[in-house]
N, C-alpha and C positions, 0 to 999 in steps of 0.2 A: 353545643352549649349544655345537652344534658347529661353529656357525659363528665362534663367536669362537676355538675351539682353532685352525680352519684358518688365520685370521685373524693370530695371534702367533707360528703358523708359516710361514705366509708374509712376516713380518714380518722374519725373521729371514735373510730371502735378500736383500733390498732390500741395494744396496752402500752401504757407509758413507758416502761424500760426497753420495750422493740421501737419504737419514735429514739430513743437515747442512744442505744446501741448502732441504729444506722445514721445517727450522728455523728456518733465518733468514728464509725467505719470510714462516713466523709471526709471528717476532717483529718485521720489519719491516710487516707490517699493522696490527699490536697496537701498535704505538708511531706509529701515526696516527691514531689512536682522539682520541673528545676528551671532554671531560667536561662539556661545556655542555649542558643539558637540551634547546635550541632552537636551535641556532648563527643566528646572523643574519649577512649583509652588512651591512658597512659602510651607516649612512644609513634603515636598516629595523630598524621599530618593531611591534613585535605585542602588538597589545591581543586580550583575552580579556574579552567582553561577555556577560548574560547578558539574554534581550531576551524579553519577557513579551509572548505574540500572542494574538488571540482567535480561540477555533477555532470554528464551528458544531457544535452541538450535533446529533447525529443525531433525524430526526422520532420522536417513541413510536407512529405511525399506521402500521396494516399496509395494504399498497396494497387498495383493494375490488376484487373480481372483477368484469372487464369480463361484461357481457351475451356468449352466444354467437352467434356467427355466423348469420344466414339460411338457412334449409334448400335446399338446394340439387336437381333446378333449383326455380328459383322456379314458383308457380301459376302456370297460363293463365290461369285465369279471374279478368276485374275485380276480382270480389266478393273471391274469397279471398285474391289480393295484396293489394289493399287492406286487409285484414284482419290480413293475415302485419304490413305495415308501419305499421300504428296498432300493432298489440303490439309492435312492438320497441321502436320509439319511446316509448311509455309505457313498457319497461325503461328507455328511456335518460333521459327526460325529467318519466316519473312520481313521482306521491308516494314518496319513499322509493328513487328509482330513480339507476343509477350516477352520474348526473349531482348529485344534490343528497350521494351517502354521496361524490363525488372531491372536491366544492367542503369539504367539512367535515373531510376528512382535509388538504387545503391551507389552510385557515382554521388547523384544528390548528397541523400545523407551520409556517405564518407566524409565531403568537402564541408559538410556545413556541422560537424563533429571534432573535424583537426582544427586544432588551435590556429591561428593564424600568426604570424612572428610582427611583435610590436617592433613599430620603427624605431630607434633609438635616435 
């Protein structure tokens, strides 16, 4: 609120022919205004398309948790490396193991990605 008071009195020191001059500075801007919604060059033509794309569908499969890492350091001995890496590998490669729950989450979202064919 006191900024506008300051405002209309400093307004009022401004000399008359600067009040004139950015009058006409206005009204010569405002009378170049134009009333065409788009102005075009001569020769140019604007078309407004409306264009239907198809988009992928996000997968509904949440990622499986990878198996963890090898305990680190690894066994000395034969027997128990050996051992350490049959068990991983049956996480990765076993019944029911990352391997066959990633192949099934990617089966998933193939099937539910490919278009399916309208019956005619």
């Amino acid at each position: 609120m006191e900024s506008r008071k300051h405002i209309v009195v400093a307004s009022h020191h401004i000399p008359h022919t600067t009040k004139m001059v950015g009058l006409a500075i206005s009204l010569a801007l405002t009378a170049c205004g134009t009333d065409q919604a788009h102005p075009t060059t001569p020769g140019e033509h604007v078309i407004y398309k409306t264009v239907n794309v198809e988009v992928p569908k996000p997968c509904p499969v949440t990622k499986p948790a990878r198996p963890a890492k090898l305990a680190r350091p690894l066994p000395t001995d034969p027997a128990a490396l050996a051992e350490a890496l049959v068990a991983k590998l049956l996480e990765w490669d076993g019944p029911g193991g990352y391997g066959e729950r990633a192949d099934a989450a990617l089966d998933t979202c193939i099937a539910s990605t490919v278009p399916t064919a309208k019956p005619k």
